[in-house]
C-alpha positions as CSV (number, residue, x, y, z in Angstrom):
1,X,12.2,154.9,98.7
2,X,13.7,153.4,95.2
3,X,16.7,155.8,94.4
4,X,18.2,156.1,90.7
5,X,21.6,157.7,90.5
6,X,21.9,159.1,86.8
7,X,24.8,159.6,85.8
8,X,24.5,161.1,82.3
9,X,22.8,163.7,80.8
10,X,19.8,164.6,82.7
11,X,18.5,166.2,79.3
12,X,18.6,163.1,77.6
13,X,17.2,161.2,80.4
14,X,14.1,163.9,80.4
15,X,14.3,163.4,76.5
16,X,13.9,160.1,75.4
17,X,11.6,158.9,78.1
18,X,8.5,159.3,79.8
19,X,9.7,159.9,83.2
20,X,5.9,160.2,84.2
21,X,5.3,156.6,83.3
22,X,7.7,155.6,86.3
23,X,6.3,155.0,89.9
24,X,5.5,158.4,92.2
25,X,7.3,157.7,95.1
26,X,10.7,157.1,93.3
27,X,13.6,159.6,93.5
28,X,16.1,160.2,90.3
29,X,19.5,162.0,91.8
30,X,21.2,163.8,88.6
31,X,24.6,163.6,89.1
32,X,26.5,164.1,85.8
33,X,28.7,166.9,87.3
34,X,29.7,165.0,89.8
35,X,33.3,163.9,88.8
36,X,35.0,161.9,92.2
37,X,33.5,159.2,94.3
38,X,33.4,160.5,97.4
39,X,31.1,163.2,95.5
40,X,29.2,160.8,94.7
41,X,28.5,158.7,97.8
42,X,28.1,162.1,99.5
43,X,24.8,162.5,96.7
44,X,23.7,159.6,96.9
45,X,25.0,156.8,99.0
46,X,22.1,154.5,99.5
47,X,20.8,154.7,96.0
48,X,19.5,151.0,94.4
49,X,20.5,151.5,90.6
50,X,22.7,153.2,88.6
51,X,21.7,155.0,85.1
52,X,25.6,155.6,83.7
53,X,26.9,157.4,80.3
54,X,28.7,154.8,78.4
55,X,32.0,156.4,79.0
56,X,31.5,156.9,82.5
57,X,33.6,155.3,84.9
58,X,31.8,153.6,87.8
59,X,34.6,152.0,90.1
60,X,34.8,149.2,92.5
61,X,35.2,151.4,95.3
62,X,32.0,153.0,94.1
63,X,30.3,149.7,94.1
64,X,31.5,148.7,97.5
65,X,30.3,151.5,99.2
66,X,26.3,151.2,98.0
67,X,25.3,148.5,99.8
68,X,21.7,148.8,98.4
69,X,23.0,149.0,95.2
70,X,21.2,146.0,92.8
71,X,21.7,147.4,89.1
72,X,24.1,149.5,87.3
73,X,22.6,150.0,83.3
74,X,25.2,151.3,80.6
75,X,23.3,154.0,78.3
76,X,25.6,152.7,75.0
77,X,26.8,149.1,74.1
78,X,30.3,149.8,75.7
79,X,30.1,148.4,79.3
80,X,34.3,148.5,79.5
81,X,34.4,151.3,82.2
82,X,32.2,149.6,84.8
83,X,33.9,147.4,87.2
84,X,31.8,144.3,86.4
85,X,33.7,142.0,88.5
86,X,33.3,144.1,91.7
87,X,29.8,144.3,90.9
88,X,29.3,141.0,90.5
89,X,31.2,140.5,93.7
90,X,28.7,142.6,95.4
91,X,25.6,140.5,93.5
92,X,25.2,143.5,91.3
93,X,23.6,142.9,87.8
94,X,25.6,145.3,84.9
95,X,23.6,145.5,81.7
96,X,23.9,147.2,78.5
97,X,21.8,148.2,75.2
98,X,23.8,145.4,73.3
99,X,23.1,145.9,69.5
100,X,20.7,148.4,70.1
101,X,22.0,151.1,68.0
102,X,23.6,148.7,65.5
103,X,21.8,150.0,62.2
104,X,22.9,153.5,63.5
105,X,26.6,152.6,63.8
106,X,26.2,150.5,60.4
107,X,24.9,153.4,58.5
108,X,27.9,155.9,59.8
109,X,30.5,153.0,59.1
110,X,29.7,153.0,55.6
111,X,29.2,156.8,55.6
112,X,32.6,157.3,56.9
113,X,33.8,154.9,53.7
114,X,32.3,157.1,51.2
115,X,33.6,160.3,52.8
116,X,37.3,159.1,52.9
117,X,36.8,157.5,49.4
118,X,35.5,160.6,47.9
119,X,37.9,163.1,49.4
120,X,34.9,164.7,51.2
121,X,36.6,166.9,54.1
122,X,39.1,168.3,51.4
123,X,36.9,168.4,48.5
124,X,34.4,170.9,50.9
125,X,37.3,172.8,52.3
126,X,38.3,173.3,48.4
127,X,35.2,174.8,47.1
128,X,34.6,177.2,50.1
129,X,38.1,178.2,49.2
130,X,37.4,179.1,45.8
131,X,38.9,175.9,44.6
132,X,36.4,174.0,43.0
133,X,38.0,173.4,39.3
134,X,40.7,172.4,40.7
135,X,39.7,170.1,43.3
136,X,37.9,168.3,40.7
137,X,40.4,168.2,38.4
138,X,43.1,167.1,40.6
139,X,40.3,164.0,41.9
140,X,39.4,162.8,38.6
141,X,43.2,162.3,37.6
142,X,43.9,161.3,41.5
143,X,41.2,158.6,40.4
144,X,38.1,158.4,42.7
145,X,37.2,154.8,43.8
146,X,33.5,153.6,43.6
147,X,32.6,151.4,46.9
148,X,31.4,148.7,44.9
149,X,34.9,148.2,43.9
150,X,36.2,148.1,47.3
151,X,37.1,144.6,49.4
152,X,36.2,145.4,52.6
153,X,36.8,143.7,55.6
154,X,35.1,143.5,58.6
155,X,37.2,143.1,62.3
156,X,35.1,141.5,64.3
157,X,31.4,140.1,63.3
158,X,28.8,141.1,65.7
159,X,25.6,142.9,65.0
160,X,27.0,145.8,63.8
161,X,29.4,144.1,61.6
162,X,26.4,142.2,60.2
163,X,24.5,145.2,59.4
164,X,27.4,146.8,57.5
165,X,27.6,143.7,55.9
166,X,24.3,144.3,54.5
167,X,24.6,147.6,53.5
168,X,27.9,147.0,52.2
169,X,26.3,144.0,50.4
170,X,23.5,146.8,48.3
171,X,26.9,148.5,47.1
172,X,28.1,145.3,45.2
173,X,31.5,145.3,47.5
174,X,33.1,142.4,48.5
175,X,33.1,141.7,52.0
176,X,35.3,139.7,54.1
177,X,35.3,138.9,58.0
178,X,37.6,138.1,60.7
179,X,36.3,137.3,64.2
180,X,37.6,134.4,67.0
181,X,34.4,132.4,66.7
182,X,33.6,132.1,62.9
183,X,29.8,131.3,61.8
184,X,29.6,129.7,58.6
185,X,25.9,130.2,58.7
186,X,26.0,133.8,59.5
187,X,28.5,134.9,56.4
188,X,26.8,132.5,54.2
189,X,23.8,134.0,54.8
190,X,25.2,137.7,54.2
191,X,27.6,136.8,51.6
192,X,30.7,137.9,53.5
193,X,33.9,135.3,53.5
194,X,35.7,134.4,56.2
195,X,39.4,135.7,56.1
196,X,42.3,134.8,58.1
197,X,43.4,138.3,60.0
198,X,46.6,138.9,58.3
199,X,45.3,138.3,55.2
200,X,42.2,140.2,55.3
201,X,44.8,143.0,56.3
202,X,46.7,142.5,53.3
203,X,44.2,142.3,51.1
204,X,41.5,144.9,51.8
205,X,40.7,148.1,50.1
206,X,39.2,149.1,53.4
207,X,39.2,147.7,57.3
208,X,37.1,148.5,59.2
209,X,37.0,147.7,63.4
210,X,34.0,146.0,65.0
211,X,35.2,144.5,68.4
212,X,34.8,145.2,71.9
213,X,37.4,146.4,74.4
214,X,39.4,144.1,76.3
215,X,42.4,143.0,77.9
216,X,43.1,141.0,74.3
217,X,41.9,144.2,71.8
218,X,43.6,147.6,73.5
219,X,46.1,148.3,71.0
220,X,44.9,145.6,68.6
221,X,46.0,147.4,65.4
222,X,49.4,148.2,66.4
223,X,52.3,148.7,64.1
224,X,53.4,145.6,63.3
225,X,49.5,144.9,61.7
226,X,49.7,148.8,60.1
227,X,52.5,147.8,58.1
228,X,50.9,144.8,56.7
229,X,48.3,147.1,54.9
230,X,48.0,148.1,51.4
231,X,49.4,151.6,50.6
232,X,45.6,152.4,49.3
233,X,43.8,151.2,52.5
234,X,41.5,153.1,54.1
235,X,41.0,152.4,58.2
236,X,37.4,153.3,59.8
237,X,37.1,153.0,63.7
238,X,33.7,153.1,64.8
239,X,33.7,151.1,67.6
240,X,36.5,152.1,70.6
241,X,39.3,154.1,70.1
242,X,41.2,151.9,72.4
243,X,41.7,149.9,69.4
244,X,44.1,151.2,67.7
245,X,47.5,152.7,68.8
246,X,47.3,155.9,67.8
247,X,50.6,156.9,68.1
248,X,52.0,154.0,65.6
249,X,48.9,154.9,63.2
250,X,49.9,159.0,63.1
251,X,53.1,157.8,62.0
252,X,52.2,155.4,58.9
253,X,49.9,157.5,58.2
254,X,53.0,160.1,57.8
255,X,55.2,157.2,56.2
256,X,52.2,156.8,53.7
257,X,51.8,152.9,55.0
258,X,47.7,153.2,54.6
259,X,45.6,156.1,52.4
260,X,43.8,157.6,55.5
261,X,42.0,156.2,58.6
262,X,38.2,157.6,59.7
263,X,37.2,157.8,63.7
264,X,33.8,158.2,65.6
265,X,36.1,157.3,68.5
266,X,39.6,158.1,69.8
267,X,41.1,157.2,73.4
268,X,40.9,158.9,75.7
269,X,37.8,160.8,75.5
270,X,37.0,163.5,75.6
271,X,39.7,164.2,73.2
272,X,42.9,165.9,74.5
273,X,44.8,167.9,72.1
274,X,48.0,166.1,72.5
275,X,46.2,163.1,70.6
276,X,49.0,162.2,68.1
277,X,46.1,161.9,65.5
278,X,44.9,165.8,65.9
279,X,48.4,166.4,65.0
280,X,49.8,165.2,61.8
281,X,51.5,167.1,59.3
282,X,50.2,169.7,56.9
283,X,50.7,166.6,54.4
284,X,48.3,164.4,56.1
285,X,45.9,167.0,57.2
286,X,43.2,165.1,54.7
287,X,44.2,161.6,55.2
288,X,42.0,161.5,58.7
289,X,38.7,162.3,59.2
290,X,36.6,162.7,62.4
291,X,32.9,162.2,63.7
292,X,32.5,163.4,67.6
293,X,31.3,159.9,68.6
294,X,27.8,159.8,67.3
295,X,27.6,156.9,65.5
296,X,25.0,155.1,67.3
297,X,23.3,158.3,68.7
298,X,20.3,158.7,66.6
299,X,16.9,159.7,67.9
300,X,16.0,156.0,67.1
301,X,18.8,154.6,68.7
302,X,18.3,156.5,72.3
303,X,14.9,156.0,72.6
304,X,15.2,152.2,72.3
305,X,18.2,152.4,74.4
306,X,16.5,154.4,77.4
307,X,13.3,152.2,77.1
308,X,15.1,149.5,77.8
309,X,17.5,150.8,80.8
310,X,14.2,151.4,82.9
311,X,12.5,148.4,81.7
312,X,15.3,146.6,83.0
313,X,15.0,148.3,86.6
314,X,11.7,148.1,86.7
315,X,12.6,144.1,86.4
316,X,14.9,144.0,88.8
317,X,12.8,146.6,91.0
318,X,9.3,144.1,90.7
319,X,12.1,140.7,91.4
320,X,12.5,139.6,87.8
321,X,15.6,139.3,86.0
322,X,17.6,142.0,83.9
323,X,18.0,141.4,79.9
324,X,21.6,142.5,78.4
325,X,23.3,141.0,81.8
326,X,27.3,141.6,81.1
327,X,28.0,139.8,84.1
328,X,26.3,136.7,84.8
């Protein structure tokens, strides 16, 4: 019998898939709750493919103890917490849903921009507190800043720095790019210019992070790259929150080095609520604005995502090969 370990939410699995469609005799084992390993192998030790949240850690001792173990599929993108070199030790295929919730992520980039530009978390919190002449009196003299009049720069350049590009592109902004493997043909065709990173970090109205998580990118903006920014800049981190170092960011934020930064993503998650950026002054308590990582969790977005996790066991079920492999 073909066993399916899940381990993510069994509503969204039931959800965004027609479990029906799948063959009678397999068996899915729902084991979100179960938090250790040797939980796990206790559920389910002999299962042949793993269904795993995107933040959900799937070890190499995991992976060395399923010895019928073929596939493990990420839900997301992010395939940073499963051991991919023990799995492909073990002749495991990992695969992911890469740039399959790009537009989704795109469209809450440049949503975050516009919120942070227009003051939108403190401009709410004003009128519900009676405050709304003088909120808008105070942001009209503050000055409020169109997009279009933003540079923007892009960190990173894969398909969900593209599609901002695009949208950002309908606003009339400027849009630069830094990534390792520049693509003439790619910017050309979007518009965007290729910057050198320390001067797209000087020079942008707004930065914001498109890159994956690895040995190279933890901490990539650290405060030596924070203190390069302009005093106006606005930060938006919709990709990891490994990123960032949050504890140099809280304090130039504090030291006014940057405007404000915008998250879908801290580290670690789930948040704890010793994360420096939860607590910042009464000063900067509108500088930073959060989203509870949802970016690229639109109804679209899961229901191409899910389609293609059991297409891609049914593959490697019926002996073909996996699409999205992250570890060939």
């Amino acid at each position: 019998m073909t066993k399916v370990l899940i381990l993510t939410s069994e509503k969204r699995v039931r959800k965004f898939y027609d479990l029906s469609s799948l063959p009678s005799e397999w068996e899915l084992i729902y084991a979100e709750g179960l938090k250790t390993d040797d939980e796990i192998l206790k559920a389910a030790p002999d299962a042949d493919y793993i269904f795993a949240d995107a933040i959900r850690e799937v070890s190499a001792n995991l992976i060395a103890n399923m010895s019928k173990l073929k596939l493990i599929h990420s839900e997301g993108v992010a395939f940073n917490k499963i051991d991919t070199a023990a799995a492909k030790a073990h002749g495991v295929f990992v695969c992911n849903n890469a740039a399959a919730n790009a537009v989704a992520v795109a469209e809450h980039t440049v949503m975050l921009m516009l919120a942070m530009q227009r003051r939108l978390l403190e401009g709410d919190m004003m009128v519900r507190s009676g405050r709304q002449i003088e909120a808008k009196g105070a942001f009209i003299l503050d000055g409020i800043n169109e997009l279009n009049a933003a540079h923007v720069g892009l960190i990173g350049f894969g398909m969900i720095a593209k599609e901002t590009a695009k949208r950002l592109k309908a606003f009339g902004c400027k849009v630069s790019c830094f990534h390792s493997t520049p693509n003439a043909q790619a910017e050309q065709a979007l518009g965007v210019d290729y910057l050198a990173l320390d001067e797209l970090l000087r020079s942008c109205d707004i930065i914001s992070l498109h890159l994956p998580v690895t040995s190279d990118t933890v901490n990539y903006i650290d405060a030596t790259r924070l203190a390069v920014l302009k005093p106006n800049a606005i930060l938006i981190n919709t990709a990891r929150g490994e990123l960032i170092d949050q504890q140099a960011l809280a304090k130039a934020l504090e030291a006014g080095q940057l405007a404000g930064a915008a998250f879908d993503t801290l580290t670690p998650e789930p948040v704890t609520k010793d994360n420096p950026l939860l607590k910042l002054s009464e000063s900067c308590r509108y500088k930073v604005l959060f989203s509870p990582h949802i970016a690229g969790t639109t109804l679209q977005a899961f229901q191409t995502m899910h389609k293609t996790v059991w297409s891609n066991i049914l593959a490697v079920e019926n002996g073909k090969q996996p699409i999205n492999i992250c570890n060939p």
